[in-house]
Structure formats: structure tokens, C-alpha cells
N, C-alpha and C positions, 0 to 999 in steps of 0.2 A: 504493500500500500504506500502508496505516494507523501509525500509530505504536506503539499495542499488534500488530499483527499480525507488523512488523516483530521489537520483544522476542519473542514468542512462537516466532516463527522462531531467533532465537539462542540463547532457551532449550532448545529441540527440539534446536538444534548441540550442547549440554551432553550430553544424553542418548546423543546419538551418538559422543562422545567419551569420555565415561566407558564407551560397551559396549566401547571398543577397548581399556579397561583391562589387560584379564585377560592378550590374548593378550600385548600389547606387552610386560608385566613380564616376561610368562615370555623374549620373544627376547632383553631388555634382562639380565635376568639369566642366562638361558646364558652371554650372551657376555663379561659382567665380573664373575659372578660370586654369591651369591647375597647379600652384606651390600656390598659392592663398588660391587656395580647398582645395587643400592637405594639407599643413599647418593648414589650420581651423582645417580638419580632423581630426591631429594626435594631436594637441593640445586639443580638446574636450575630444578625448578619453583617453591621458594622465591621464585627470581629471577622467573620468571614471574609469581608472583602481586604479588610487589612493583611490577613495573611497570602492572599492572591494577587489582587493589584498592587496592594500596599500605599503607604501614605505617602502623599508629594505637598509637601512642604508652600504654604499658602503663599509665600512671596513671588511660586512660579507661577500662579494662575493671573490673569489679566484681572485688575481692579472689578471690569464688569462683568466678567462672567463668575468673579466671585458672587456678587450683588445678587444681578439678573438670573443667573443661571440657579444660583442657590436656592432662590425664592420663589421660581418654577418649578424646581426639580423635587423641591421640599413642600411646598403644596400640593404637586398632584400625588406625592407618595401618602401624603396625609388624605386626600380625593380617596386615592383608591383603596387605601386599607380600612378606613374609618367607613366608605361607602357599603363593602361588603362585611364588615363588623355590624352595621347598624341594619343589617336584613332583616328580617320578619323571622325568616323560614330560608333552608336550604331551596328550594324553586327561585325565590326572589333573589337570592345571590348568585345565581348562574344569570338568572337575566340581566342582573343588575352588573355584571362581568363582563356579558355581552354590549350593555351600553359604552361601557368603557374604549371595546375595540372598536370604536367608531374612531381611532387613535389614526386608524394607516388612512386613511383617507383623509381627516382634518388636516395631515401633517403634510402630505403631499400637494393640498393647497396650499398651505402656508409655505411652504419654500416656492410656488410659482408665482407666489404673491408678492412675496416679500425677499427674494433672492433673485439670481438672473436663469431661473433653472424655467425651461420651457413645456407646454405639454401641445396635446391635439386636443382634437373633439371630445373624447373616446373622458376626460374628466368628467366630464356632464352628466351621462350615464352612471358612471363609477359611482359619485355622489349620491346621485339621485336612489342608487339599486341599494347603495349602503345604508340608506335613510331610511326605506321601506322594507328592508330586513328588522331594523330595529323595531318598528312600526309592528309588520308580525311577529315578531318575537313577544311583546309587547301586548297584543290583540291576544293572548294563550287560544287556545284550542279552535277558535273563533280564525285565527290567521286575518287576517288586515280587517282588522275594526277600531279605526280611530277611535270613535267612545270608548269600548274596553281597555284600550291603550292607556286612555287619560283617567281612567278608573281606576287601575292599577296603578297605574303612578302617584297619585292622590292618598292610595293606600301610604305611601311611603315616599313622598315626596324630597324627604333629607337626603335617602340612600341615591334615588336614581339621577338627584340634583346633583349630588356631589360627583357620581360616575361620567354626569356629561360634562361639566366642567375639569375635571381629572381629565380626559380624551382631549380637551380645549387647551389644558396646562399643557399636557404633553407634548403637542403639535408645536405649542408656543416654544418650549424650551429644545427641538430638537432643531427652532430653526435659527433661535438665539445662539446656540452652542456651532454651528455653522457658523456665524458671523461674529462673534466674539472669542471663544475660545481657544482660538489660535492651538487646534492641538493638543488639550490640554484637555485631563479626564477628572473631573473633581467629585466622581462617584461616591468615595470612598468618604469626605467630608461630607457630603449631601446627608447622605446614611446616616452618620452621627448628628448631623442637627436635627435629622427627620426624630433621631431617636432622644435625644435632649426635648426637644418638644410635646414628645408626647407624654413623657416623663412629669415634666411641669404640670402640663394637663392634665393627668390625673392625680396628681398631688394636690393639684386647685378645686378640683371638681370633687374630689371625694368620692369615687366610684365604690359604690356599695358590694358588688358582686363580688359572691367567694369564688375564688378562683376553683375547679374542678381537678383538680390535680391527680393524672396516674399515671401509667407510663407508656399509655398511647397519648394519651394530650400534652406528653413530653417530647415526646416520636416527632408529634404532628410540628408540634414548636422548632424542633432543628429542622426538619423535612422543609419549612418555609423558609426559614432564613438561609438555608442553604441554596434553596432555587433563587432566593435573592440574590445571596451575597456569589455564587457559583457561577449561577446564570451571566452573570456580567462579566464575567472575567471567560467563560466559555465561548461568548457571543464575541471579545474581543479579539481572542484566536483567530476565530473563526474567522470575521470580515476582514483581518491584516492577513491571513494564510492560506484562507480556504477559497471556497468558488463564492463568491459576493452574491451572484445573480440565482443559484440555487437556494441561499439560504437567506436571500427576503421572499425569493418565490413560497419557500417553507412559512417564514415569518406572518404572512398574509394568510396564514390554515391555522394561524393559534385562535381564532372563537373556533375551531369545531373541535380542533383538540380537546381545548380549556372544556368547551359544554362536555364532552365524554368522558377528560378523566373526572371532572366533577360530578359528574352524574354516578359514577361507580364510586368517586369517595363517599358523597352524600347520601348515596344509596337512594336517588330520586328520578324517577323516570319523568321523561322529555318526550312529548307530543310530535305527532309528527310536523306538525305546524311550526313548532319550536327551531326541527333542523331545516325546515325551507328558509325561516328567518335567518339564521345562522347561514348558511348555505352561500344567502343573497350578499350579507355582511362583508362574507370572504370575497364573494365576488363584483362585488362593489371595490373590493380595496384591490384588488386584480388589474379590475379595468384601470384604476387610478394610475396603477403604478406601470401598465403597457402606455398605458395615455404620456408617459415622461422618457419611453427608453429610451429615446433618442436620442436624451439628453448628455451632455458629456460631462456632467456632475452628478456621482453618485450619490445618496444620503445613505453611509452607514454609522446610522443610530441605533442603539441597541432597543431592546421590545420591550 
């Protein structure tokens, strides 16, 4: 096996690790909690990334992308782990996972927007097919009924709020990180303030919940920080070694992943309306990203 083919393999491990995201947060915060978890979380994985990317020293990073990039990166981590903490029910945190990967699409406007990266027609569609996956996803059993859509979201308007704004941070900060960061990976400090801050936060807040403590909800606790903190350093490989263009074509198949291995963590079945939503999601962020290949600026930002 080849040298790149090996990276391209570890990068593909990133894709797979990041789809286990969604379900793991949600067992991880059941069981300690929903600012609790989170905080274990992001401080586990701090550690993890410190031992694989390792820490660079704040004076290398550019003044703005400390700021900017910090404060996007560190928001939508709080987006999306507080999003799927604050679920109802194992159901509403796959969906509410799934709003989130409306990420490849938002982001591939925001670099044609706000960068000199060009696309065709073929966005329009992408968009539009990404939107109406969410929409059935959304509509449950029903598949595309706006009212049911907006029913269920009403149900829980924090979680699936904070999931589309998390999609909105992320787009934001993968295109700031392109124009500010010169290069420069501040993953590893991001982590730690994401995990300082939630720290605060429930020290302020007083979170009442007993943590559920055994040695599967200890499992589940490394099992996430490690797709965290793993994941990034895998995907990094991966895009400096591997084949780039296999492993965003992969990249764009994490909502069907993510819904599957959640569905087997949570032990919750998905409608078949559920995988047409999903289905369109992915193929929406497909079209988005044929819609720019011609482009001669790549974006490899990690998932």
C-alpha cells in the first residue's frame, strides 16, 4: 500500500469518527449531564489533541485569527454539542445532527461569496435539494410537510436553533480560516477555551443532574473525545497525504453515516422518509461541491 493511499485511509477513519459524533454526545450527555458532558467532552479531547497535533505556541497565530477564528470555532462547538445535549429524545438528536450538516453546503457559498473561489449553475440546485432534505427530515413520517416541520421544531426550538446557527458558524469560520490564518491550525487552543467555557457555565448555572456514572457512560465519554480530538489530527493526514478529492467526496456521506451509526447507538429506528431527507442533504452538498470543481482553490477544512 502506497503512502498516499495509506493517508487517504486514515483520513476516511476521520469521516467515520466524526459520523459517530451525534449519537455519542447525546449517551455522553444523558449520563452527566447536559453542560457536565460537554465539559468532560471537550476537556478529554483537548488532551487528545494535545498529544497528536500538539500545542503551537499563541504568538505564531495571526492576531485575527486568534480573535475571529476563536470565537467561531468556539461557538459553533458550543452550537453543536449543547444542540444535541438539549434533545428531547434520541429521534430529535439525529435530526437535530442532521440540521447541522447543512455545514457543506452553507460553506461552499460562503467561500464563493466571500473569497475568489468560482462555481456554475449546478449551486442552485445543491442549495435548494439541501434545504428540502432538511424540510423532510423534519416533516417525520409525513416527508415534506412544512407545518409538521414547524411543529417539531416548536417542540424544541433551543436544540434545532442552535444546530442551524452551529452549520452558519461553521461555514463562517472555514472561510475566515482561509483568509486569515495564514497556515496556521489553532484547533488545539479552540478545544480548550470551548472546554474552559463550559466549565464556567456550569459552575454558574448550577446544573442539578446526577451524573449517571458506569462504565459504559465512561466508554461513551472517551469514545467522543476521541472522534474529537482523533478525528482532527486523522483528517489532517489525510488532506496533506492522501487523495483530497476522495475524501471530501466521503466527507459529503457523513449525514447518512452519522443517521446509521446513530440509529444503532441509540437503538432508534428511522422512517423511510427520514433516509430520503438525508439522502437529498448529501446530495445537495454533492451538487454544491461538482458546482466549484473547476475551481483551482481547494477548501481542505476538516468536518
Amino acid at each position: 500500500m502506497t503512502t498516499s493511499s495509506k493517508a487517504t485511509l486514515i483520513g476516511f477513519g476521520a469521516v467515520i469518527l466524526w459520523s459517530s459524533i451525534v449519537g455519542l454526545i447525546k449517551e455522553v450527555t444523558h449520563s452527566f449531564g447536559p453542560l457536565f458532558g460537554s465539559a468532560l467532552m471537550y476537556s478529554i479531547a483537548f488532551l487528545f489533541l494535545l498529544s497528536t497535533i500538539g500545542w503551537v505556541p499563541l504568538r505564531k497565530f495571526p492576531r485575527k485569527y486568534l480573535i475571529w477564528g476563536g470565537l467561531l470555532m468556539v461557538s459553533y462547538e458550543l452550537c453543536l454539542s449543547l444542540s444535541i445535549a438539549y434533545s428531547q429524545n434520541s429521534k430529535q438528536a439525529i435530526e437535530i445532527g442532521m440540521v447541522n450538516y447543512l455545514w457543506p453546503s452553507f460553506t461552499l457559498v460562503s467561500t464563493i461569496l466571500f473569497t475568489d473561489r468560482k462555481s456554475s449553475w449546478l449551486i442552485f440546485p445543491g442549495i435548494a435539494l439541501s434545504m428540502l432534505g432538511i424540510v423532510w427530515v423534519l416533516g417525520g413520517d409525513a416527508g415534506f410537510n412544512p407545518a409538521q416541520m414547524l411543529h417539531n421544531i416548536s417542540i424544541n426550538p433551543l436544540s434545532y436553533g442552535l444546530a442551524f446557527l452551529g452549520a452558519c458558524l461553521w461555514s463562517a469560520y472555514c472561510v475566515a480560516t482561509i483568509k486569515i490564518s495564514k497556515g496556521t491550525n489553532g484547533i488545539t487552543f479552540f478545544f480548550m477555551l470551548t472546554a474552559v467555557i463550559l466549565w464556567i457555565k456550569y459552575l454558574l448555572t448550577g446544573e442539578n443532574t446526577i451524573p449517571l456514572v458506569s462504565v459504559s457512560s465512561v466508554l461513551y465519554l472517551i469514545l467522543v473525545a476521541a472522534a474529537m480530538g482523533f478525528g482532527y489530527a486523522a483528517w489532517n493526514i489525510g488532506i496533506i497525504k492522501g487523495n483530497v478529492t476522495i475524501l471530501t467526496g466521503a466527507s459529503y456521506l457523513i449525514p447518512i453515516f452519522s443517521s446509521a451509526l446513530s440509529s444503532a447507538l441509540l437503538a432508534t429506528a428511522l422512517g423511510f422518509s427520514f433516509w430520503q431527507g438525508s439522502s437529498m442533504v448529501c446530495a445537495g452538498s454533492i451538487l454544491c461541491w461538482l458546482s466549484t470543481k473547476t475551481s483551482k482553490k481547494t477548501l481542505k477544512q476538516p468536518v
